[in-house]
C-alpha positions in Angstrom: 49.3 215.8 -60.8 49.2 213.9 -57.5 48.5 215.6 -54.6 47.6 215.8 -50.8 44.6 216.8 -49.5 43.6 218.0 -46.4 39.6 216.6 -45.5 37.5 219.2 -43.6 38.9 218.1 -40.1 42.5 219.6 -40.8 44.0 217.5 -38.5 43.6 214.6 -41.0 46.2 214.1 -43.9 44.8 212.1 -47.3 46.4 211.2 -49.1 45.0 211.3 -53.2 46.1 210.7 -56.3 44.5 212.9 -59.4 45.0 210.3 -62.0 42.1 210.8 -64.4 39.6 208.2 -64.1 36.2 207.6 -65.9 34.5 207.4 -62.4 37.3 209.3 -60.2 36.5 208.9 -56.0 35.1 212.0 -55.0 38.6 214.1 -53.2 36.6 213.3 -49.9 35.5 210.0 -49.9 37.9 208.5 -47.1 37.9 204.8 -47.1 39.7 204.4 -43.4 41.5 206.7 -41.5 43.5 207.3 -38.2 43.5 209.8 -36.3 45.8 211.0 -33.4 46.6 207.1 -33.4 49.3 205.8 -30.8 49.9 202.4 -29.7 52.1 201.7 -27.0 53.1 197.7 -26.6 54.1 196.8 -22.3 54.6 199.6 -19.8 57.2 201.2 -17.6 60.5 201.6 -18.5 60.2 198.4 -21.1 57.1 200.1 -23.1 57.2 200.6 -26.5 55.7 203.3 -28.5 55.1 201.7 -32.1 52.9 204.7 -33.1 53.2 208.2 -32.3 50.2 210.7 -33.0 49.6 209.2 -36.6 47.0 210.7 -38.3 46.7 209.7 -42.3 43.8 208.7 -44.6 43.7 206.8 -47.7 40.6 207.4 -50.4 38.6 205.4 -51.8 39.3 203.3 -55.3 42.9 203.8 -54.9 46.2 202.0 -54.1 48.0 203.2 -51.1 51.2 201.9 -50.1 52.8 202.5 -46.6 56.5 201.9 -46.3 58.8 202.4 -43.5 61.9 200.9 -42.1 61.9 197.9 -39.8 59.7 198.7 -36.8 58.9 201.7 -37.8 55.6 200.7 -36.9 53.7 200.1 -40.5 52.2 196.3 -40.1 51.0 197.9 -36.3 48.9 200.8 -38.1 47.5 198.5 -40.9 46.2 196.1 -37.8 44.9 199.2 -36.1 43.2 200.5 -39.4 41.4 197.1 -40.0 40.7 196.4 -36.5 42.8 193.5 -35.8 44.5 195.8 -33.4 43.0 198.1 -30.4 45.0 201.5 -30.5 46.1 203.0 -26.9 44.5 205.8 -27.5 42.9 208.1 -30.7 40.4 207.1 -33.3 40.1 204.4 -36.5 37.2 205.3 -38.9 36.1 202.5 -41.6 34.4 204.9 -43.5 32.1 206.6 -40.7 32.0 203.9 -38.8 34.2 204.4 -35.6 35.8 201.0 -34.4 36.2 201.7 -31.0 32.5 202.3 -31.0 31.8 198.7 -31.7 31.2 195.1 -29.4 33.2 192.5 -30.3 30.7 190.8 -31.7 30.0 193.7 -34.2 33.3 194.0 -34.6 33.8 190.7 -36.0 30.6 191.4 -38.6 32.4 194.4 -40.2 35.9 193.0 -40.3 33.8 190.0 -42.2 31.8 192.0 -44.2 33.8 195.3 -44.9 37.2 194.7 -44.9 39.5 192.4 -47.2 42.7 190.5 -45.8 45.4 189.0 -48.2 48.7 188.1 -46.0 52.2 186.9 -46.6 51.4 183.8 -45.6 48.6 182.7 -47.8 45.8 181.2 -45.0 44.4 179.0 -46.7 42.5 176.3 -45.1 44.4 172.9 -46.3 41.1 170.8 -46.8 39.1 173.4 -48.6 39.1 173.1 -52.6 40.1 176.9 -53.7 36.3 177.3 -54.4 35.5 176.7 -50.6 38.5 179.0 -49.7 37.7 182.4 -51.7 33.8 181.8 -50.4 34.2 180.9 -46.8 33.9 184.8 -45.3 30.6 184.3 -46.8 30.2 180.9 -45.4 31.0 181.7 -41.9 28.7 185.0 -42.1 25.9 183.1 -43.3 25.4 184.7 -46.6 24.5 183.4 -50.4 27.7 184.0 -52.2 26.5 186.5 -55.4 28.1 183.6 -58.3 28.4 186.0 -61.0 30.7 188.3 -58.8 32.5 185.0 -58.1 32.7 184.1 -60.9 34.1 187.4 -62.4 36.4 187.6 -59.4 38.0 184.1 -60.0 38.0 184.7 -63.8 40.0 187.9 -63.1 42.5 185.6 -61.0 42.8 183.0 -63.4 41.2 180.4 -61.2 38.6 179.2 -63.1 40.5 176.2 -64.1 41.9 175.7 -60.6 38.7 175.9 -58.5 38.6 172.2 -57.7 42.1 171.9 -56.5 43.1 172.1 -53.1 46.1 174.8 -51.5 48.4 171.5 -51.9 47.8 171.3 -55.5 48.5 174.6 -56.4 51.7 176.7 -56.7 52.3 179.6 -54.6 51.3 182.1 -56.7 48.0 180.3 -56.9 47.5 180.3 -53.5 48.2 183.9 -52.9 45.9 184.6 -56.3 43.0 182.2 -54.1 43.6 184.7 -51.2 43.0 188.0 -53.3 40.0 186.2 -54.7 39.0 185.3 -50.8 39.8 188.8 -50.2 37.3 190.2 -52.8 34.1 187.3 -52.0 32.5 189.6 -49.9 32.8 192.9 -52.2 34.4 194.5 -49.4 34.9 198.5 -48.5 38.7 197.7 -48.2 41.2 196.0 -48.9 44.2 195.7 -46.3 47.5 193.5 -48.2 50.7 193.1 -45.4 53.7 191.9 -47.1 51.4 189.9 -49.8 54.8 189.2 -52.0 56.8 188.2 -49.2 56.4 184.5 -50.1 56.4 184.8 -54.0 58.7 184.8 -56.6 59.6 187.7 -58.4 57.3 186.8 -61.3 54.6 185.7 -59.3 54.9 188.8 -57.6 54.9 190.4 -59.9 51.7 189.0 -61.4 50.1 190.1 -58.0 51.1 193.1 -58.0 49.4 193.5 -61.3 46.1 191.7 -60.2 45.7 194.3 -57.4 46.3 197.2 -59.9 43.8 195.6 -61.4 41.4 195.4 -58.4 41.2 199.3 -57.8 41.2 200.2 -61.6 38.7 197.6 -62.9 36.5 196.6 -60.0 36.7 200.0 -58.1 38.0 198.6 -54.5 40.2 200.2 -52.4 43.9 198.6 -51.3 45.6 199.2 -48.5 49.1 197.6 -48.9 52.1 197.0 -45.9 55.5 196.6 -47.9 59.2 197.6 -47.5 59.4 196.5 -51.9 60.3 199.8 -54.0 59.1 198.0 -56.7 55.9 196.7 -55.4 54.9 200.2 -53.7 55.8 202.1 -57.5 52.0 199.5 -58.6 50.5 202.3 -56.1 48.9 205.5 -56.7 50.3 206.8 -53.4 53.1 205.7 -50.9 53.3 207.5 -47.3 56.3 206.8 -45.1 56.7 206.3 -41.7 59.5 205.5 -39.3 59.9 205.6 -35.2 56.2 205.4 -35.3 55.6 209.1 -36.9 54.0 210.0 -39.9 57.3 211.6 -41.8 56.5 211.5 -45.5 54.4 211.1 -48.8 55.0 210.4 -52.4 51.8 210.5 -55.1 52.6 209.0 -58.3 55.6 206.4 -57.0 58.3 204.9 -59.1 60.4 202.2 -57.6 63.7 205.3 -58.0 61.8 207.9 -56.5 60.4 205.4 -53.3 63.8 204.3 -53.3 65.3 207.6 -53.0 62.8 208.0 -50.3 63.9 205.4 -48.2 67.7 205.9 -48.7 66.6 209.0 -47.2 64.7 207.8 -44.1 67.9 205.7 -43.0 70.2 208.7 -43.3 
């Protein structure tokens, strides 16, 4: 049975799913986490508060959605939690790493080396082949791409025959498959996905949404995914909810009816 935990600062809220695993994620491995967060966009009387005291942390090697209505201020905590962001005020842990600790510079590093992006829009660089695209984190840190993950990786995405091609020669749901792939090069600590079905058709979609299932269960990564799709969030293990910036909810074990029900129940 699905559950939430509370980590030994009881101020912080994981949530964990109890699935059974071969290899489960020790209950207190936290893969990122925010604590006390706020972020407040302009000042005076035209300031807006897009998060409110949010504390919440997702384990490792498992599929967290985070839903909410418009603007209640989920895209602004994903940015926070992979440091694309800088919160007003409180903390943003990538594992024990604090980000507000960091320079820029090593700020960049970990974002590069730790952390996974796959977008709505599929940034892809137009005159890279898809090879050049999943391997250019590595390129741009300076690092010798390990083949056989890359291979395993593209295999897995059913690239292998599309390597050569270009974002222009390939459908959409290729591109966005390139991105996961791009996402994964660099064997990251997390995976951060905003929107990544926003572009797609339903069955490509739907074929991501399998690919990243896949991602946590087979290769043992952990995804962190921004949607407002009942039936993409019921792929998750967990969905938590927010809306006017707050923390106000969490569901382990999601269907698309019961996230649903959730959300009917956030707009009332």
């Amino acid at each position: 049975m699905g559950c939430v935990l509370t980590t030994s600062d009881p101020k912080v809220v994981t949530v964990q799913n109890a699935l059974t695993r071969e290899s489960p994620a020790p209950p207190e491995t936290i893969a990122s986490r925010a604590i006390g967060l706020v972020k407040v966009y302009g000042s005076g009387e035209k300031a807006v508060r897009a998060l409110d005291n949010v504390t919440v942390g997702f384990p490792a090697e498992r599929f967290t959605a985070i839903m909410g209505p418009s603007g209640s201020g989920k895209s602004t905590l994903m940015h926070c939690l992979a440091g694309l962001d800088t919160p007003t005020s409180g903390t943003v842990l990538l594992g024990d790493v604090d980000l507000a600790g960091l320079s820029d510079k090593k700020l960049t590093l970990l974002r590069r080396e730790r952390v996974g992006f796959v977008f709505q829009a599929f940034n892809l660089v137009p005159t890279l082949t898809a090879r050049e695209n999943v391997t250019l984190p590595l390129t741009l840190a300076g690092a010798k791409p390990d083949q056989d993950w890359i291979d395993a990786v593209t295999g897995t995405m059913g690239l292998a025959d599309r390597l050569s091609h270009r974002p222009a020669q390939l459908s959409g749901g290729q591109q966005q498959r390139v991105a996961v792939a791009r996402a994964l090069a660099s064997q990251p600590q997390v995976i951060f996905a905003d929107e990544p079905t926003g572009n797609l058709d339903s069955t490509s979609g739907s074929e991501l949404l399998r690919l990243l299932r896949q991602v946590v269960d087979e290769f043992g990564h952990t995804v962190v995914m921004v949607t407002h799709d009942p039936v993409a969030a019921g792929h998750a293990d967990a969905v938590v909810f927010l809306a006017d910036g707050h923390l106000v909810g969490h569901l382990d074990k999601p269907t698309p009816q019961r996230v649903l029900d959730q959300m009917k129940a956030l707009g009332e």
